[in-house]
N, C-alpha and C positions, 0 to 999 in steps of 0.2 A: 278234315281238309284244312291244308293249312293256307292263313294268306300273310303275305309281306308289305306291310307300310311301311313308305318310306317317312319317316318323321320331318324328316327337311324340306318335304313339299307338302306337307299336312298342314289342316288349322284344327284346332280344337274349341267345343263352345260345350257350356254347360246351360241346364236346364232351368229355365225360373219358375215352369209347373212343376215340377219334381226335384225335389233337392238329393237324390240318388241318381240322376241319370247325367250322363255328359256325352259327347259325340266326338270322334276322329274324322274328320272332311278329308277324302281325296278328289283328284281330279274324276276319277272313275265311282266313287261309294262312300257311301257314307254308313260307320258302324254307328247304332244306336247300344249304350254302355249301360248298365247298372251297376250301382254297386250296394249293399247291407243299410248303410249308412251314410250319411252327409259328410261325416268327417274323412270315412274316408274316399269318399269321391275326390273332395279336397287333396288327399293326395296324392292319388290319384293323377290330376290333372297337374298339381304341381310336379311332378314327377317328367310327365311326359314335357312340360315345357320347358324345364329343365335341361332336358336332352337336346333343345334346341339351342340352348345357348353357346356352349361350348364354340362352336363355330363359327356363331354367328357374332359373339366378341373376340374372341380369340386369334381369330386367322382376320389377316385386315385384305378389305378390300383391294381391289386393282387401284384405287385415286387415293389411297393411303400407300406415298413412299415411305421409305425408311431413308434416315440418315445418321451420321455420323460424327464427332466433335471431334478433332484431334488434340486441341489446344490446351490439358491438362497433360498430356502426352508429351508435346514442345516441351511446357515448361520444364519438367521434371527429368526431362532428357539435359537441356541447357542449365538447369541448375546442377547438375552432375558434372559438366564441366564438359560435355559432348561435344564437339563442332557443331556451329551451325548448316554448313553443308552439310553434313551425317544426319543432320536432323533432316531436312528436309527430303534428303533419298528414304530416311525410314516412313516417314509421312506416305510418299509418291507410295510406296511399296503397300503400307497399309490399306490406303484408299484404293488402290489396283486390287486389293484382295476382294475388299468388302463390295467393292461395285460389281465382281461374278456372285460374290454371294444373294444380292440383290436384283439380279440379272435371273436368278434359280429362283428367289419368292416368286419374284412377277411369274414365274411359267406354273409356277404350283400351285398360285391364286388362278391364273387363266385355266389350269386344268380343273381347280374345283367349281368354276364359274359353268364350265364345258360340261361337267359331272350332273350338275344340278337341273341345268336345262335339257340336256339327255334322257335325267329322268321324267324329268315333266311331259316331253316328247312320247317316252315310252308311254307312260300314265295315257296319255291323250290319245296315244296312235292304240291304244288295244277299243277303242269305243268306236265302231262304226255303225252309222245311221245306217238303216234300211229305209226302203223306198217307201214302203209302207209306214213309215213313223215311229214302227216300236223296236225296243228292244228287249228282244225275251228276256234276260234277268234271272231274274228270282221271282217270281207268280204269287207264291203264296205268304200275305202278309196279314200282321196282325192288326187288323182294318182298326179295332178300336181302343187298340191302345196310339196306332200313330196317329186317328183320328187328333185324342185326346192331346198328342206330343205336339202337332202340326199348330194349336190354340196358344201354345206357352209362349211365351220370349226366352232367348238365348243371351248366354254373354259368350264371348270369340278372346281365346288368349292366341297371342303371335308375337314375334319379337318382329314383324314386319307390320300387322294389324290392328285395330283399332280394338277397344272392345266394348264399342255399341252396341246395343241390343239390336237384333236382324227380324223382321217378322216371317211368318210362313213361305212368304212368295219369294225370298231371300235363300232359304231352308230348301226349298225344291230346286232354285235355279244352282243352288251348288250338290246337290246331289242327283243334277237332272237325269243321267242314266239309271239310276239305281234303285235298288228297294229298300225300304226300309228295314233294319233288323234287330232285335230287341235281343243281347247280351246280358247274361249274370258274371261279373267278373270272377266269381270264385269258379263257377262252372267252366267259362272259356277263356279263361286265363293259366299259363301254366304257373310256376316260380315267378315273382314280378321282377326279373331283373331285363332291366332295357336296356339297352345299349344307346349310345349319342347318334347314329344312323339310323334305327328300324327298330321294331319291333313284331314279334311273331303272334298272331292270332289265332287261335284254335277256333274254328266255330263246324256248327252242326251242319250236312248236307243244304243245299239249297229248296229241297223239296222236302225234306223231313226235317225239319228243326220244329216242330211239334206233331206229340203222339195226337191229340185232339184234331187237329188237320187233317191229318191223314183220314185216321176215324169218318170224319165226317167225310171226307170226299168218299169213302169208301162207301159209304150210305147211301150217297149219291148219285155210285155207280147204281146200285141197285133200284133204287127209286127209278132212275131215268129207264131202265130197262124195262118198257111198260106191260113186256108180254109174258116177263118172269115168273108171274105167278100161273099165268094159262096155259102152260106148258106143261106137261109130263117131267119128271126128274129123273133121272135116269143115270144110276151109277156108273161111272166108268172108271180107270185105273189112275192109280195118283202116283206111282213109278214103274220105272223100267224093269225087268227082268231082272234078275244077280246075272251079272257075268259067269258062265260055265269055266272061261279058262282065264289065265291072266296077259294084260295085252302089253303087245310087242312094240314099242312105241319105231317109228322111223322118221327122217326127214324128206323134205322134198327134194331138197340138193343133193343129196344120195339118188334119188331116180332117175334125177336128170344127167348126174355126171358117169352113173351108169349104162346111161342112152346115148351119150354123146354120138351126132351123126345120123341115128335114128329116126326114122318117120315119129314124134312124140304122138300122134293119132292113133298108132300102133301099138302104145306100150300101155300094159294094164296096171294102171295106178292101183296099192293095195288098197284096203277095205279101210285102213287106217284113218284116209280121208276123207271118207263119206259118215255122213250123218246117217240112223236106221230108218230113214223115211225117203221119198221119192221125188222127184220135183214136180208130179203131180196129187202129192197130197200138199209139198210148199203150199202148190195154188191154192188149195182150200183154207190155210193159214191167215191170205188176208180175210176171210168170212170170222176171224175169232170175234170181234165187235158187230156183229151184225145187229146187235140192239139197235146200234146208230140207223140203221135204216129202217128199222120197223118204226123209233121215234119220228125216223122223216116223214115215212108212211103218215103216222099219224096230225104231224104238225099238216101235213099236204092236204087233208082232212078237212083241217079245223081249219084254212084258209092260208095258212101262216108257210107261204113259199120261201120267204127269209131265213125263218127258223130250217127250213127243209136243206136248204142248200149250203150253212150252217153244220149240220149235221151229217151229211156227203160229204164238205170237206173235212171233218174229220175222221171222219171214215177213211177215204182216198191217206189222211195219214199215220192212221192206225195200222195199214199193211207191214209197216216199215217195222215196228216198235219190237217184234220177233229176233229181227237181224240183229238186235247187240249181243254180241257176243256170241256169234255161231261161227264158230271157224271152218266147221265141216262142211265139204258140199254135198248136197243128196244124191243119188241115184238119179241115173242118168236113165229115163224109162225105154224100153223096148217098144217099135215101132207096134202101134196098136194096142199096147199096155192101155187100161185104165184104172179110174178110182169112183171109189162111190164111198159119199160119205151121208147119211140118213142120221139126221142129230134133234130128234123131235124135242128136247129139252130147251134147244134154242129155234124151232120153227123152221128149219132149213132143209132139203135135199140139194146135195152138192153133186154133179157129176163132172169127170173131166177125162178126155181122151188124149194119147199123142199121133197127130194127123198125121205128121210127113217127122222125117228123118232128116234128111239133107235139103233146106233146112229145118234143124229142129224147131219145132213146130208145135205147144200147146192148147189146147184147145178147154173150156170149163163153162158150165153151165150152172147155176143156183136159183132153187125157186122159194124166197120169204114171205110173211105175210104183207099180200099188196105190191111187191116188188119183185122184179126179174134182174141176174145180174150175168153178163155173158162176157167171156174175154178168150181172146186169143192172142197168142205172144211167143216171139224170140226172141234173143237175147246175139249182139252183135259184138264180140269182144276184141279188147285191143291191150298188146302184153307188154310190158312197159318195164321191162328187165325185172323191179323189183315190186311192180304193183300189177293189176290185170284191172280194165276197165270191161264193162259191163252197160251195154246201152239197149236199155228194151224198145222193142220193136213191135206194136201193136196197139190196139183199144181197145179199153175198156167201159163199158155200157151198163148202165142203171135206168130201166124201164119201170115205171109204178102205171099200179093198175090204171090212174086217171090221164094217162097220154103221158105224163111230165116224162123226159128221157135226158140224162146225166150223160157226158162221156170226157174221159181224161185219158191220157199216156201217162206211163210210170216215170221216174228220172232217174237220171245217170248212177251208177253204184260202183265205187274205185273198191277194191281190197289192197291193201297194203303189205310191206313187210312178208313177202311169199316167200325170200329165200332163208331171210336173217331178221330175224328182234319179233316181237308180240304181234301177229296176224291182225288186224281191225280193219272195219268198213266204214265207208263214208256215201252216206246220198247226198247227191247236191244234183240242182239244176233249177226249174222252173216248170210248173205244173200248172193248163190249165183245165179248169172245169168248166166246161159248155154246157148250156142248158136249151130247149127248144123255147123255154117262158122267157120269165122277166131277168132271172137273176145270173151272174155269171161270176167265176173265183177265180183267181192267181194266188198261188203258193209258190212263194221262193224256200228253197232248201239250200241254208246257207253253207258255202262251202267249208269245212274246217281249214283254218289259215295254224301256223307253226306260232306264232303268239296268241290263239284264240283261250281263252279262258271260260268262256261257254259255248261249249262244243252242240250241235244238233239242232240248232235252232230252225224252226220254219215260222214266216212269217207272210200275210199278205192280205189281201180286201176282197170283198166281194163290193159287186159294180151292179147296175140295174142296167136299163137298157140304152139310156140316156147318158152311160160313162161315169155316171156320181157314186162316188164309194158311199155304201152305205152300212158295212162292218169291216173290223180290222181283225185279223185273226193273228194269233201269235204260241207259240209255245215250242216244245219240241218232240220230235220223232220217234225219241224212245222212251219217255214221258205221259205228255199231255197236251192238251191245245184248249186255249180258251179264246173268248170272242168280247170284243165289247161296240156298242152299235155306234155309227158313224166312223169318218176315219180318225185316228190315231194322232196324238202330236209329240207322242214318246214322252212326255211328263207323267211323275209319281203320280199327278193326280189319276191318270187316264187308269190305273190298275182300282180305285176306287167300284167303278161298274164291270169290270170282268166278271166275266160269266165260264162255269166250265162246262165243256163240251166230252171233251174224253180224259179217262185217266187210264193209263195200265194198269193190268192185272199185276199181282206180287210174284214174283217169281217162286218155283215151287218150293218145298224144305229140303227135297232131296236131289240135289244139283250134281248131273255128271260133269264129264269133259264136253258133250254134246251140247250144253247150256240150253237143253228144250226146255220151253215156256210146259206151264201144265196143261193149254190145250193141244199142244204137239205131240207129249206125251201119248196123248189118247188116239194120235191118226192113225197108226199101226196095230190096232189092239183088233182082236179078234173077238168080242165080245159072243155068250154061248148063244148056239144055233146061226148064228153068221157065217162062216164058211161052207155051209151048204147052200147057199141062198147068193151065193158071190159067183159072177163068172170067172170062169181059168184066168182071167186077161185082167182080175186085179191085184194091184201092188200090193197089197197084203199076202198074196200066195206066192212070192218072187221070193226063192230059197237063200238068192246071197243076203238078202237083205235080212230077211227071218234072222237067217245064222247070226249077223252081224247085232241083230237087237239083244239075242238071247246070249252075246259072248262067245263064242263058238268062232275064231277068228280064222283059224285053219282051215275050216270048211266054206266058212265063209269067202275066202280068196279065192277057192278052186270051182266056186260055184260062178264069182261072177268073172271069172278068166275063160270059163264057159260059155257062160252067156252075152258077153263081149264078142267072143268068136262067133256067133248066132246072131248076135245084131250087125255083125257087117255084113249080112245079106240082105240088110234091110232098105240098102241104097239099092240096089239090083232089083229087087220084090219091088220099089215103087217106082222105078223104071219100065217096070212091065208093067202096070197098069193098078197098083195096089191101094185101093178106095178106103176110105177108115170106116167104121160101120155107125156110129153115132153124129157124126157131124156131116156138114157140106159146107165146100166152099162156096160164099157168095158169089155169082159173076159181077153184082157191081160194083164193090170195094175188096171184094179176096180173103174177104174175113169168113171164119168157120163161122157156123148157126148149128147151132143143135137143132137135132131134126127129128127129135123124138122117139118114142119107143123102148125106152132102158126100161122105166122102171113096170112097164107095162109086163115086159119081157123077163123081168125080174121076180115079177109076181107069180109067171106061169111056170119059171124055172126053164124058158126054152134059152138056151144058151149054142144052138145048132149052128150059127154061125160066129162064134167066136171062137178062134184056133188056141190050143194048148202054146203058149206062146215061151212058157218056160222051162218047156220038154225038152226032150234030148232030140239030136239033130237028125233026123231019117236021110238017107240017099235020094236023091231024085229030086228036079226043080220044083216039084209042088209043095216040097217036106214043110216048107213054115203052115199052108193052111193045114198040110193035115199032123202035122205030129200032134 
C-alpha cells in the first residue's frame, strides 16, 4: 500500500528515547520511523527538511514586492549621448514591461498560497468523526513499544516551527486520529530520492504489518471458541470440484441489449452469474461465527450481560464479512425448496425453507448450545442505472435458554459498477440491537465516500437502560470488531484497553472467481451417506446448481432455463392455496416460526409430503405436488 505525504504541510520530530527513530506528523497520521543508526537518522531527517526549503526561501511571499532600479540604465543611455526624451520613453516602456511581469508573480504566489491550503483542507476533510467517538484506523498497535515511545521527548524541525521539546499529550493531540506505526526505513522505504513536494511510503497492510499479531489473534480465535474442543471434528472438503469444461465468460450489457423491450423478469440470466450455492444456504453463511453466541451463552451464565450483548453485536457483524468480494449471485430457490445444514463440529442444526414466492420470502431456523436463532426475510430493490440497492425486509431473533431475547434488521447493501468497471459491495446504514434486559446497541456502517481511505468501517455503543453508553465498539465488516468499555473520545490513548471480539477467518489457499470463504465451500457438499437421508426439496439435489459446481456449464444453462420455466407456476400454486410445510406464519407480526418436525421426520426418512420439486413438469394443475 502506498501512501503520499505531502512534505509542505508536514512537521518532523525526532526521538530523545531513541536515537534511531523520528516521526513525519500530518494533519491525518503520524509515521513512526526507524532507522540502523543515529547517523543515519540524521539524515535522514536532514534530507526531508531540506525538501522544505526550496520554497519556502525561494518563492517570496504575497507582502514581498519586487522592484526595480532603472537609474544605472539613465545614466549610461545619456552618457551615450541619447536624448533625454528617448531616455525617459525607454524608462516608461521598461517599467510598463516589468509591472505585468509582477502582476504574474503575485498570481503565482496567490496560486501557491491557494495550493497549500487545498491541501490542508483535503488532509482535514478525509478525517470524519463518528458519533460514537472513534475512529476505526488501524487496531492493531504495537502497545509496548509506543508505550515506551509516548515517555520520550521529541525535538520538531520546521522552517515555520519551533523546535522545543513536546511531551506525550502534545504527541497524541497531533496525531489525534491515528495509530501509531513503527517503520524500518530499509524495509519501507524504496530508493531514498525525494522530491521538494512529497514523498512516497511504502508500508505493510494495516492489519498485517506483523506476522506475530496476527498469530496471536489467531489463537485467540480459538481460545474464545469455548465449545471447540467438545465438539466432534468432522472432515469436510477444502475445495471445489475441477471444472469438467472450460467456461465461457459473458457480460451483463450483452443480455440486456439483447433484451431490449423485453419483460427482464422473463429472461434467463446464464449460470455465468450465479454462485454454486443457493440463497438459502447464503442464510446459513451468517451462522459461520457462531462461537460468538455460544461465548454469549456462556458470559449470560456467568452473570456478565455486557459481555453477552458484546458478543451479539459482533456476531450481527460478522454476517457481512462473506460479501467481499462475491460478485456472483446465488440461486434463486424454488418455491418450497429447502436446506438442512447439521454441522455437529460447530454445535448447530441449521434449517431454512422458501415460504412464498411473490414476495420472495425466506424463512431459517438454527438450534446452538443455549440459544435459538430464527429469521425471516426479503430483500426490496431499487436499480440505479449503474448500481442496484438492496434493502432487507425483516427480523431477526436470538432466544437464549435463560429468557434473554436479541432482535435486529439487517442494513442497506448497494452493489456497484453492474454495467462497466470492477463489480463491489457496500453495507451501510444503521443497526439496532434490542434486548428484553438491560443492555441495548447501535451500529452505524459507514458509508464508503469517493475520498474515504478506510473503507468498511462499523462503529457504535452499547447503552444500558438509563441512555449511559457503557461500550464503544469499532472495527470493520470484513475484518474485525473490537470493544473497549465506556464511551470513546477517539484518542490514541483509547486503543490502549481494546479488546477483540471477532476476527475473520483467512481466506482459503484455493481461490476461484466465486471468492467462497472455506466455510461456503462446504454448504454444497454431499458429504457420504447424505443424500439418502436429504428430502427431494434440498438445494443440494437442484441439478443446475450441481452442474454449475462440478463445471458442466452447458447442462448447467439448460437445467436452470428449465426450471425457471417451472418456477413461474409458483405465483399461481400459491395463489391457490400453497402452504410451506415447515414454517407458519405468525398472525401477530407476519413473521414465519418454525413449527417443527424436520428433523424428527428426517430421522424416519418420511419425506410423503415433500413434492419432487426439481422433476420434470407432468400436465395437469396438480403436476408440482405430484411430479
Amino acid at each position: 500500500m502506498f501512501t503520499r505525504i505531502c512534505l509542505q504541510v508536514s512537521s518532523f520530530r525526532e526521538s530523545k528515547s531513541d536515537d534511531r527513530r523520528f516521526y513525519i506528523i500530518t494533519a491525518t497520521k503520524t509515521l513512526y520511523l526507524r532507522t540502523n543508526t543515529k547517523k543515519e537518522r540524521a539524515a535522514w531527517t536532514q534530507a526531508l527538511i531540506s525538501t522544505r526549503s526550496p520554497m519556502n526561501e525561494n518563492i517570496p511571499l504575497l507582502t514581498r514586492n519586487l522592484s526595480i532600479s532603472t537609474e544605472r540604465l539613465k545614466h549610461r543611455l545619456l552618457d551615450d549621448g541619447i536624448g533625454e526624451g528617448l531616455v525617459k520613453d525607454c524608462e516608461q516602456i521598461m517599467l510598463s514591461e516589468f509591472s505585468e511581469i509582477q502582476d504574474q508573480f503575485k498570481v503565482i504566489c496567490e496560486e501557491r498560497c491557494e495550493l497549500l491550503d487545498t491541501l490542508r483542507q483535503l488532509e482535514a476533510a478525509n478525517v470524519e468523526p463518528e458519533a460514537s467517538g472513534i475512529n476505526d484506523g488501524e487496531h492493531q498497535l504495537m502497545k509496548q513499544e509506543h508505550s515506551n515511545l509516548a515517555r520520550g521527548k521529541f525535538s520538531e524541525w520546521s522552517t515555520t516551527e519551533s523546535s522545543d521539546d513536546v511531551d506525550k499529550q502534545e504527541l497524541e493531540e497531533a496525531s489525534d486520529e491515528e495509530e501509531p506505526h513503527f517503520f524500518d526505513t530499509n524495509e519501507y522505504f524504496f530508493e531514498p530520492t525525494i522530491s521538494c513536494e512529497s514523498v512516497d511510503i511504502v508500508h505493510m497492510d494495516s492489519w498485517a504489518r506483523s506476522k506475530n499479531q496476527i498469530d496471536n489473534v489467531n489463537k485467540g480465535n480459538t481460545k474464545n471458541n469455548v465449545f471447540g474442543s467438545r465438539y466432534p471434528q468432522i472432515e469436510r472438503r477444502k475445495r471445489l470440484p475441477d471444472p469438467v469444461e472450460k467456461e465461457k465468460g459473458t457480460s451483463l450489457w450483452s443480455i440486456i441489449k439483447d433484451n431490449i423491450g423485453k419483460d427482464l423478469t422473463q429472461v434467463c440470466l446464464p449460470v455465468y452469474f450465479n454462485e454454486p450455492i443457493s440463497s438459502l444456504q447464503k442464510c446459513f453463511e451468517d451462522l459461520e461465527y457462531s462461537y460468538l453466541l455460544d461465548r454469549a451463552y456462556e458470559h449470560g451464565k456467568a452473570g456478565n450481560d455486557l459481555l453477552r450483548i458484546l458478543d451479539v453485536a459482533a456476531f450481527a457483524v460478522s454476517g457481512y464479512a462473506s460479501s467481499e468480494g462475491r460478485h456472483c449471485k446465488p440461486f434463486n430457490p424454488l418455491l418450497g425448496e429447502t436446506y438442512e445444514a447439521d454441522y455437529p463440529e460447530k454445535g448447530i442444526r441449521f434449517f431454512s425453507e422458501k415460504v412464498s414466492h411473490h414476495p420472495t420470502v425466506i424463512a431459517c431456523h438454527c438450534e446452538g448450545k443455549g440459544w435459538k436463532f430464527q429469521a425471516d426475510s426479503n430483500l426490496k430493490s431499487k436499480f440505479w442505472g449503474r448500481s442496484i440497492q438492496l434493502d432487507p425486509v425483516g427480523i431477526l431473533t436470538l432466544e437464549f435458554d435463560d429468557g434473554v431475547i436479541f432482535q435486529w434488521s439487517k442494513v442497506t447493501t448497494s452493489i456497484y459498477n453492474l454495467i462497466l468497471g470492477n463489480i463491489y459491495c457496500e453495507h451501510h446504514g444503521t443497526m439496532y440491537i434490542r434486548s428484553n434486559r438491560h443492555y441495548s446497541c447501535k451500529l452505524k456502517f459507514k458509508e464508503q465516500s469517493i475520498f474515504e481511505r478506510n473503507p468498511h468501517q462499523v462503529n457504535g455503543f452499547v447503552e444500558d437502560i438509563t441512555g449511559k453508553k457503557v461500550a464503544t465498539l469499532f472495527g470493520k465488516w470484513d475484518d474485525s470488531m473490537y470493544y473497549i468499555n465506556g464511551e470513546g473520545t477517539g484518542k490514541v490513548k483509547d486503543k490502549y484497553d481494546e479488546s477483540l471480539l471477532w476476527k475473520r477467518n483467512k481466506p482459503p489457499s484455493n481461490i476461484t472467481r466465486y471468492n467462497l470463504t472455506s466455510f461456503a465451500i462446504t454448504l454444497n457438499e454431499l458429504t457420504p451417506g447424505l443424500k439418502e437421508k436429504l428430502p427431494p426439496t434440498d438445494s443440494r439435489l437442484r441439478p443446475d446448481q450441481r452442474y454449475l459446481e462440478n463445471g458442466e456449464y452447458d447442462k448447467a444453462n439448460s437445467e436452470k432455463l428449465r426450471l425457471e420455466m417451472r418456477q413461474r407456476m409458483s405465483r399461481k400454486l400459491q395463489e391457490n392455496g400453497w402452504q410451506p410445510r415447515w414454517f407458519q406464519r405468525d398472525c401477530k407480526d407476519g413473521s414465519f416460526r418454525y413449527v417443527g418436525g424436520y428433523w424428527e421426520a428426517r430421522e424416519q426418512g418420511k419425506w410423503d409430503r415433500c413434492p419432487n420439486i426439481f422433476g420434470e413438469i407432468s400436465e395437469g394443475p396438480n403436476s408440482f405436488e405430484n411430479s
